[in-house]
MIVOLUM-556322 format. One record per atom (N, C-alpha, C, O): x, y, z; atom name; residue in three letters; residue number from 1. Coordinates in steps of 0.1 Angstrom, whole numbers, plus 5000, padded with zeros to 4 digits. Layout:
BEGIN
xx X yy Y zz Z atom CA rest ALA nr NUM
...
This chain:
BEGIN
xx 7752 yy 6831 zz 4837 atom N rest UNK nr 1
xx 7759 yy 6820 zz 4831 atom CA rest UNK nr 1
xx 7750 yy 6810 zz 4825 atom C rest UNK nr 1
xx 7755 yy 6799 zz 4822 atom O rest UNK nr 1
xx 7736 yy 6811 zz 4823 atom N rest UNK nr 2
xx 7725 yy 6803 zz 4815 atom CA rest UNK nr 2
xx 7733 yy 6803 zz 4803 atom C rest UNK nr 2
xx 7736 yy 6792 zz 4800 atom O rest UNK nr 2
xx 7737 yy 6813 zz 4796 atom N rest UNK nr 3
xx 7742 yy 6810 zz 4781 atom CA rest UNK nr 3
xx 7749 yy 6799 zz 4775 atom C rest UNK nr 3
xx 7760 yy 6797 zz 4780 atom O rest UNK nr 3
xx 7745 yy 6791 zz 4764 atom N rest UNK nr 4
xx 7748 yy 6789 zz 4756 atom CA rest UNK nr 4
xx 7765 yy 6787 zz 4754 atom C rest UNK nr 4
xx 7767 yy 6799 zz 4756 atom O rest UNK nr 4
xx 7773 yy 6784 zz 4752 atom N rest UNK nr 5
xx 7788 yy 6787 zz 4749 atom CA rest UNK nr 5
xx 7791 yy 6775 zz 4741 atom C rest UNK nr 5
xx 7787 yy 6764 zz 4745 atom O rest UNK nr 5
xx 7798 yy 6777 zz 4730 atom N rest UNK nr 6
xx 7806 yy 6766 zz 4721 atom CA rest UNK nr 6
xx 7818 yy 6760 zz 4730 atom C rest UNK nr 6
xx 7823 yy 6767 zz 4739 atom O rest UNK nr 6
xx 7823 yy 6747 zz 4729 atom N rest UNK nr 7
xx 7832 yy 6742 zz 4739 atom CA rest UNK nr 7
xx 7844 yy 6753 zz 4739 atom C rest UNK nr 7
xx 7851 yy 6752 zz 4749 atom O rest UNK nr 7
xx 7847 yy 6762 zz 4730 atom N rest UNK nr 8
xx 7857 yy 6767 zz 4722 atom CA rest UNK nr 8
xx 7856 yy 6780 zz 4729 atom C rest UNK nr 8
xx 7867 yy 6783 zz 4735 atom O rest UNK nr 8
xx 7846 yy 6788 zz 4730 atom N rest UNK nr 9
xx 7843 yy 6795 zz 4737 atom CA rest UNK nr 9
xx 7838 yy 6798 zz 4752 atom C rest UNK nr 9
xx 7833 yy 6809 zz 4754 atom O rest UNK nr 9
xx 7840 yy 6790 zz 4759 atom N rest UNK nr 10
xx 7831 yy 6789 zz 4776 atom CA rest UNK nr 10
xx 7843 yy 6795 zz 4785 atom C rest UNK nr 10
xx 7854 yy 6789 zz 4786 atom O rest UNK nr 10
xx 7841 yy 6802 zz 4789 atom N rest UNK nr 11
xx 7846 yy 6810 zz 4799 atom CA rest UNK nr 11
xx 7854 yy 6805 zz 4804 atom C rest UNK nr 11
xx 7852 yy 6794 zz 4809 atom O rest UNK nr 11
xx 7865 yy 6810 zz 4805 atom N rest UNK nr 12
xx 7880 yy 6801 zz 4817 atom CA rest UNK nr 12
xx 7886 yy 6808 zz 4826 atom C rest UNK nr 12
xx 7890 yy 6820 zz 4827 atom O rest UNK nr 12
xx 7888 yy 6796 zz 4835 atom N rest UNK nr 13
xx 7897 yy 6806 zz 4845 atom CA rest UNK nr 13
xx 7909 yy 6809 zz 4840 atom C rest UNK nr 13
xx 7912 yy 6808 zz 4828 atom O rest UNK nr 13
xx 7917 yy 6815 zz 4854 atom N rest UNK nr 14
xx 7931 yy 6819 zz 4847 atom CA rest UNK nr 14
xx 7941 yy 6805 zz 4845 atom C rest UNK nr 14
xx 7953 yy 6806 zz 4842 atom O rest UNK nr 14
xx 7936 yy 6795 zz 4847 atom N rest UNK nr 15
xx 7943 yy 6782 zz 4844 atom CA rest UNK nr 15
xx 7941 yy 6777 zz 4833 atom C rest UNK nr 15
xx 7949 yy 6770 zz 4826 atom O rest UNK nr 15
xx 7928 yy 6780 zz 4829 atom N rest UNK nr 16
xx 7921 yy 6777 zz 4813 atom CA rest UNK nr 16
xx 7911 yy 6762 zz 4814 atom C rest UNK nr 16
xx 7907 yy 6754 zz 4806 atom O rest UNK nr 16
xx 7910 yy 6764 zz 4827 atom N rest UNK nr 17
xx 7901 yy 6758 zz 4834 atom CA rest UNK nr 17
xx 7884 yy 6765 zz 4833 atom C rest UNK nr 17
xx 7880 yy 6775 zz 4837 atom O rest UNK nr 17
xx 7875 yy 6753 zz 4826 atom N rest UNK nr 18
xx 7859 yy 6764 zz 4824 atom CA rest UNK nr 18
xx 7856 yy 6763 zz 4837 atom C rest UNK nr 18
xx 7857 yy 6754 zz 4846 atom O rest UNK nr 18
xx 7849 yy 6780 zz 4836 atom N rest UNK nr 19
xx 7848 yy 6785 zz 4847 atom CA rest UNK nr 19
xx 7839 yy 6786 zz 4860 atom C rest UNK nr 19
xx 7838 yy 6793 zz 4870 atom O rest UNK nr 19
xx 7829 yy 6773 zz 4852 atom N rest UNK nr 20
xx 7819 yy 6771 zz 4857 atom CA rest UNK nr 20
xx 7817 yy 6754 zz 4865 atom C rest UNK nr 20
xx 7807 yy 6747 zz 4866 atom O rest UNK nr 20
xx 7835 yy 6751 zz 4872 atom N rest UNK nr 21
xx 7837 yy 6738 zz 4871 atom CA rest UNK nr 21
xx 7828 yy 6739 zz 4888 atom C rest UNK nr 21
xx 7823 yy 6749 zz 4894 atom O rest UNK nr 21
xx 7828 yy 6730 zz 4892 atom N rest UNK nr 22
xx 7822 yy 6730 zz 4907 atom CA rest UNK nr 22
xx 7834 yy 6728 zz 4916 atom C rest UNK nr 22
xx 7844 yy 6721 zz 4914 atom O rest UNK nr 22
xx 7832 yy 6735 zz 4927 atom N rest UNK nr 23
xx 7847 yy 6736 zz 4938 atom CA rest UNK nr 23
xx 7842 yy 6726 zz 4951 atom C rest UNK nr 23
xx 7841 yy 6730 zz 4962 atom O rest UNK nr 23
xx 7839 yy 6716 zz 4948 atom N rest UNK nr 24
xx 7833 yy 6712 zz 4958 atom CA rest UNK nr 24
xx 7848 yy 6700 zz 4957 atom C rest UNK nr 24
xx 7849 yy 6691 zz 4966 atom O rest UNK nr 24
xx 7855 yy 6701 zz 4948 atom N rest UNK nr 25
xx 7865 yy 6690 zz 4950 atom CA rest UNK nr 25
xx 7879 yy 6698 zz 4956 atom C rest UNK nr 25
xx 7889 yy 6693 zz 4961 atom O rest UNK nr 25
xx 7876 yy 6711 zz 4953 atom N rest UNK nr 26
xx 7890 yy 6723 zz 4961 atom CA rest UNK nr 26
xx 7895 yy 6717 zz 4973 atom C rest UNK nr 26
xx 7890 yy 6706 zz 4975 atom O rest UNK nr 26
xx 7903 yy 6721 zz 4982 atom N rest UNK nr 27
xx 7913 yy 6717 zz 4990 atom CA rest UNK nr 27
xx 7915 yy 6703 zz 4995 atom C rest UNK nr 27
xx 7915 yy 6694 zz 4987 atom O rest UNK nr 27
xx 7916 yy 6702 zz 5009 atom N rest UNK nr 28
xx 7922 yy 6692 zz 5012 atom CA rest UNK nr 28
xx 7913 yy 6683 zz 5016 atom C rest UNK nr 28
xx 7906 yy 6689 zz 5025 atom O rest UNK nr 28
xx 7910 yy 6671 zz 5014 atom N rest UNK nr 29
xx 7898 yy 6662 zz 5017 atom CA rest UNK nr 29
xx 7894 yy 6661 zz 5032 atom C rest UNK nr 29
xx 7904 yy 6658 zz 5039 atom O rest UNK nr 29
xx 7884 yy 6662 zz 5039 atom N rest UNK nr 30
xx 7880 yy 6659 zz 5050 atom CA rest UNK nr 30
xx 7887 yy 6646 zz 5058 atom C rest UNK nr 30
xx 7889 yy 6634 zz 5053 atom O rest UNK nr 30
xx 7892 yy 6652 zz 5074 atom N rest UNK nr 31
xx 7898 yy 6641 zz 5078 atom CA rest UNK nr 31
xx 7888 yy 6632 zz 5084 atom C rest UNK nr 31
xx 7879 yy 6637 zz 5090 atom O rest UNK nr 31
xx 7889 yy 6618 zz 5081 atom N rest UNK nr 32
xx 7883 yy 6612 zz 5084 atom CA rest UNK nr 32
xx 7886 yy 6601 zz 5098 atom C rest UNK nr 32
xx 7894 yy 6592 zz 5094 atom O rest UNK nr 32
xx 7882 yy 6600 zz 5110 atom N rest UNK nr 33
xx 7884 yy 6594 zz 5124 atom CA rest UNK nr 33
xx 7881 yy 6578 zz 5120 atom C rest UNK nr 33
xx 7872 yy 6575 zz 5112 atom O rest UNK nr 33
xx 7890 yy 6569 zz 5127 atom N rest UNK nr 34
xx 7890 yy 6553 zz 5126 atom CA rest UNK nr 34
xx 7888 yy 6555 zz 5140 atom C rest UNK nr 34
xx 7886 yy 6564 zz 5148 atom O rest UNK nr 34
xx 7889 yy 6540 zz 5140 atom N rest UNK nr 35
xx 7888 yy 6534 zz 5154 atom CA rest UNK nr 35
xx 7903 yy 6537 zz 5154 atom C rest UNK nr 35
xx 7905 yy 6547 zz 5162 atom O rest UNK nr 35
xx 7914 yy 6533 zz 5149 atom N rest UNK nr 36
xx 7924 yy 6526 zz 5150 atom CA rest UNK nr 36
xx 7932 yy 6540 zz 5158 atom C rest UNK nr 36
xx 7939 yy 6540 zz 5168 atom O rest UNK nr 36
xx 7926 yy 6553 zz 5148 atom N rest UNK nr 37
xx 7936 yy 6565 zz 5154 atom CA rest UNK nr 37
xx 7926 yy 6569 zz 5166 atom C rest UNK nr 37
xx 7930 yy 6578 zz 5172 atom O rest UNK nr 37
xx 7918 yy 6565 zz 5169 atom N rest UNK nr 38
xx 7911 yy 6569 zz 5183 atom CA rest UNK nr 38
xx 7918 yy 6564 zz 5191 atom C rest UNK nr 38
xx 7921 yy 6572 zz 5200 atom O rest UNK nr 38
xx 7922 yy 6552 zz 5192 atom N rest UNK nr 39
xx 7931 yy 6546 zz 5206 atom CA rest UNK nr 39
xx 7945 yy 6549 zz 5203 atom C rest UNK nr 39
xx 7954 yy 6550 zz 5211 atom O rest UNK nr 39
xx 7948 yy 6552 zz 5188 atom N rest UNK nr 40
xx 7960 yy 6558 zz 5190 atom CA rest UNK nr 40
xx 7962 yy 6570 zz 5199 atom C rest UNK nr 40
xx 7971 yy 6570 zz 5208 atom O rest UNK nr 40
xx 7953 yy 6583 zz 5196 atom N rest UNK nr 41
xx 7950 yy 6594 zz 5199 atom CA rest UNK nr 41
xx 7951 yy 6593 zz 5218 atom C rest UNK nr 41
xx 7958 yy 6601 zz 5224 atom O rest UNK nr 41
xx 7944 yy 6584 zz 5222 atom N rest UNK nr 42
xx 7941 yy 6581 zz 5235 atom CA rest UNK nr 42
xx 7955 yy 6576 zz 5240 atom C rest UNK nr 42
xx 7959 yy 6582 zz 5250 atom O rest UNK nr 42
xx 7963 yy 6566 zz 5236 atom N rest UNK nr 43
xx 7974 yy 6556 zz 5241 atom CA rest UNK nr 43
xx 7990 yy 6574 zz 5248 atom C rest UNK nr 43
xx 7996 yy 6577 zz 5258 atom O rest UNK nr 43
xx 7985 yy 6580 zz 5227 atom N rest UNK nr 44
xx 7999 yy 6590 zz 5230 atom CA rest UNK nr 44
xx 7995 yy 6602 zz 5238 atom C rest UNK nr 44
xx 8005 yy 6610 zz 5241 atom O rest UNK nr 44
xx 7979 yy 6607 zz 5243 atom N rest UNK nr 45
xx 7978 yy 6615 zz 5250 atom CA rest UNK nr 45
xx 7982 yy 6607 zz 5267 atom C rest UNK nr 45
xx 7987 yy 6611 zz 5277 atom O rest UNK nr 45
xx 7977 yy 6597 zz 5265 atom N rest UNK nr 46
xx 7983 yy 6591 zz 5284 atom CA rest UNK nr 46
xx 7997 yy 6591 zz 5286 atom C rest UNK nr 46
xx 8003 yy 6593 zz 5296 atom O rest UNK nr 46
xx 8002 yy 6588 zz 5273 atom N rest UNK nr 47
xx 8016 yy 6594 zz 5276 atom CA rest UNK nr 47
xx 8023 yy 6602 zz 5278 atom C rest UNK nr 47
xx 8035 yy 6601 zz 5282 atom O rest UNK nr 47
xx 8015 yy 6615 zz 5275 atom N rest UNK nr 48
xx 8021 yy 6624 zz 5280 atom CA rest UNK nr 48
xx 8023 yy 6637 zz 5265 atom C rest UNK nr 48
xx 8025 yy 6649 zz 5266 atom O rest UNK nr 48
xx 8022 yy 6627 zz 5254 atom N rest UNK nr 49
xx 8022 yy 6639 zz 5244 atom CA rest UNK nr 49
xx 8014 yy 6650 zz 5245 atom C rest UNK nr 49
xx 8003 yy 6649 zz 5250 atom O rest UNK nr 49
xx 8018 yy 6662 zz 5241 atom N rest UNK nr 50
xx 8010 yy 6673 zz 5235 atom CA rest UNK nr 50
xx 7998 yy 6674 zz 5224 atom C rest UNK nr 50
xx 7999 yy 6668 zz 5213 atom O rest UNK nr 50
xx 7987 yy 6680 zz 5227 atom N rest UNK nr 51
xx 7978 yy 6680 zz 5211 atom CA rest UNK nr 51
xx 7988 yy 6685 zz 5198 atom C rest UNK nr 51
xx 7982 yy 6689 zz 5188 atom O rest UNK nr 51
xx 7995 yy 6685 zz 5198 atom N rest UNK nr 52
xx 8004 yy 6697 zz 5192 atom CA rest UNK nr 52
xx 8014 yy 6684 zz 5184 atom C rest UNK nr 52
xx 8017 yy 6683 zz 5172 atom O rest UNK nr 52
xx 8016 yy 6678 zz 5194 atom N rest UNK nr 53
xx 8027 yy 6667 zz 5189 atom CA rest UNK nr 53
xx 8014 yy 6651 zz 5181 atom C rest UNK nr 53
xx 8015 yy 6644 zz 5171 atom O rest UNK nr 53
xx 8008 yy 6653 zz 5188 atom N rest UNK nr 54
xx 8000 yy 6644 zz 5183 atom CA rest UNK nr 54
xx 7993 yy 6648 zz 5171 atom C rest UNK nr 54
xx 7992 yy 6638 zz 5163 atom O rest UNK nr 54
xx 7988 yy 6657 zz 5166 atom N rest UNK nr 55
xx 7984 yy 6665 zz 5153 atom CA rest UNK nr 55
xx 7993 yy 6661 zz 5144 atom C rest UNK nr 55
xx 7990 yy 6654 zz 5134 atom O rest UNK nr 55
xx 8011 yy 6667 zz 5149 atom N rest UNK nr 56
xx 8016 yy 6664 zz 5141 atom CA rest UNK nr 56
xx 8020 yy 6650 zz 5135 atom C rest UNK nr 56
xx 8026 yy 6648 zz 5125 atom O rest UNK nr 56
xx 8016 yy 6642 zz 5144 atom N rest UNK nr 57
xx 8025 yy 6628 zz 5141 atom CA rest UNK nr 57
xx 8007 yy 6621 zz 5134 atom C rest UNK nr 57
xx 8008 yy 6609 zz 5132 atom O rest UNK nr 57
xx 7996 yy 6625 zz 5132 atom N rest UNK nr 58
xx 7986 yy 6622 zz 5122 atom CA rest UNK nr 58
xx 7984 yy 6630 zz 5109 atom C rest UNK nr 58
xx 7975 yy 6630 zz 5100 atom O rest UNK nr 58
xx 7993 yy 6637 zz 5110 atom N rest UNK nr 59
xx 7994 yy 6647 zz 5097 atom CA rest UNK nr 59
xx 7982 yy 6651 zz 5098 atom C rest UNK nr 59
xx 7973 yy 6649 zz 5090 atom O rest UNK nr 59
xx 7980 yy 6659 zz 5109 atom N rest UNK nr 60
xx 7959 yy 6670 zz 5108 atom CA rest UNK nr 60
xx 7967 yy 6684 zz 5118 atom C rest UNK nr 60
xx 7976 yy 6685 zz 5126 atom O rest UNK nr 60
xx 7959 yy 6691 zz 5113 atom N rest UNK nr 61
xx 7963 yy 6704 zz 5125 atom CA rest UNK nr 61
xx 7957 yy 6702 zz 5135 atom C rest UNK nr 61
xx 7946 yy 6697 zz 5134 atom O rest UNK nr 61
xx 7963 yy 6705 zz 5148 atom N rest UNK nr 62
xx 7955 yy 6703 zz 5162 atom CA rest UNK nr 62
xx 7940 yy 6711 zz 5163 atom C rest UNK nr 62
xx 7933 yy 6709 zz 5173 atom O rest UNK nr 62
xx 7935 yy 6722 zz 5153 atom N rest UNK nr 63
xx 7921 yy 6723 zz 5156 atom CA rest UNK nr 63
xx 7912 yy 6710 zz 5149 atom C rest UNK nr 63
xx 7901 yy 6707 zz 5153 atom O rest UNK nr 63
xx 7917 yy 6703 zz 5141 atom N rest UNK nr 64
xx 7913 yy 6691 zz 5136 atom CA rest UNK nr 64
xx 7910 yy 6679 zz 5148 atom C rest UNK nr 64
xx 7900 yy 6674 zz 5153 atom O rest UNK nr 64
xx 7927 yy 6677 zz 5152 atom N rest UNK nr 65
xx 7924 yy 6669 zz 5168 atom CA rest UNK nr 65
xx 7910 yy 6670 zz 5174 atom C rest UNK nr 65
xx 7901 yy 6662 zz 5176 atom O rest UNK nr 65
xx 7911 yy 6683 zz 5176 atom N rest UNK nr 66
xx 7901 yy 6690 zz 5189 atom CA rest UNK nr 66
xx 7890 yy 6681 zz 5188 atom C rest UNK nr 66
xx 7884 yy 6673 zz 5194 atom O rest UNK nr 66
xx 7890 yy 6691 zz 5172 atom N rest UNK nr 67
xx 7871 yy 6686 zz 5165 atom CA rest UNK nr 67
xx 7868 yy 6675 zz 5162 atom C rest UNK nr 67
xx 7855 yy 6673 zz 5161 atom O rest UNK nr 67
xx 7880 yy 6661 zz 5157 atom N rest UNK nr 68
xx 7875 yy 6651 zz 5156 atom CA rest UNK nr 68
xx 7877 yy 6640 zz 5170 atom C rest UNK nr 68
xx 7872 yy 6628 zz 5172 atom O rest UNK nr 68
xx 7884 yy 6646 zz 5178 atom N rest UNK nr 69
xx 7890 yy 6638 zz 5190 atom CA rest UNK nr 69
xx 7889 yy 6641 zz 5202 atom C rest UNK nr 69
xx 7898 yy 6636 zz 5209 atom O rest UNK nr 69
xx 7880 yy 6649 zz 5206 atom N rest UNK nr 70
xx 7879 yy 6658 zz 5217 atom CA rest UNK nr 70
xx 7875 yy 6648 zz 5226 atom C rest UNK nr 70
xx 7878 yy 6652 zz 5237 atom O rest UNK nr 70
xx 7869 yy 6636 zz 5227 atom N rest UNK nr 71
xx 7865 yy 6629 zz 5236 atom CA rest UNK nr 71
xx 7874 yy 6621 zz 5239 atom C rest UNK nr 71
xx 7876 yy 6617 zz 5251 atom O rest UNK nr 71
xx 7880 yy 6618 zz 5233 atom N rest UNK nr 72
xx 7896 yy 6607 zz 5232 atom CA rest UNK nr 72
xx 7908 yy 6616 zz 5239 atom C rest UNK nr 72
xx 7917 yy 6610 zz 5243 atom O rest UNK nr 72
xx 7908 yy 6632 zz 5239 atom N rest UNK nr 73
xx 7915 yy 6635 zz 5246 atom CA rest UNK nr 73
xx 7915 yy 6640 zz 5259 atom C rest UNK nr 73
xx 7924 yy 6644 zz 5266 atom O rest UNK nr 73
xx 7898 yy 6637 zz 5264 atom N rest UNK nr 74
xx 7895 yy 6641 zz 5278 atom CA rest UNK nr 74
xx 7895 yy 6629 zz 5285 atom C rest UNK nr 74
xx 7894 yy 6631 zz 5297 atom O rest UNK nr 74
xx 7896 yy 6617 zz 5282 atom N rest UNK nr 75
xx 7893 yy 6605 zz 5287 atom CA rest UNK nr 75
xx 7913 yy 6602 zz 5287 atom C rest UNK nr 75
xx 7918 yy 6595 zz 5296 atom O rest UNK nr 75
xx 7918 yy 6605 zz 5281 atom N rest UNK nr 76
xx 7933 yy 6603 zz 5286 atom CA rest UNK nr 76
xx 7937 yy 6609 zz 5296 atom C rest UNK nr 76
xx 7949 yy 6607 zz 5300 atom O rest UNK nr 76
């Protein structure tokens, strides 16, 4: 893909998208941990929630929990 291409010409995806765009902006953005949802995470695990229910109620999948909150769920 060194070559040369006229704007008119450059390779596209099947969206007509050039095909040489960078995917580093593809899926869903990295979740990012607050303070605010760490004691959340902590308050609804002493209560008794599930990682399961708690995932769902931060909109992340519970392997997300795990990986961003694992210490917040052993201390509950």
């Amino acid at each position: 893909m060194t070559q040369d291409f006229p704007d008119d010409e450059r390779p596209r995806d099947l969206l007509g998208d050039p095909a040489d765009m960078a995917t580093a902006h593809w899926g869903r953005p990295e979740h990012e941990k607050t303070a605010e949802n760490q004691q959340l995470v902590t308050v609804l695990k002493a209560a008794g929630w599930t990682n399961e229910r708690i995932a769902r109620h931060l909109g992340i999948d519970p392997k997300t929990l795990r990986k961003h909150y694992s210490q917040e769920l052993a201390e509950a």
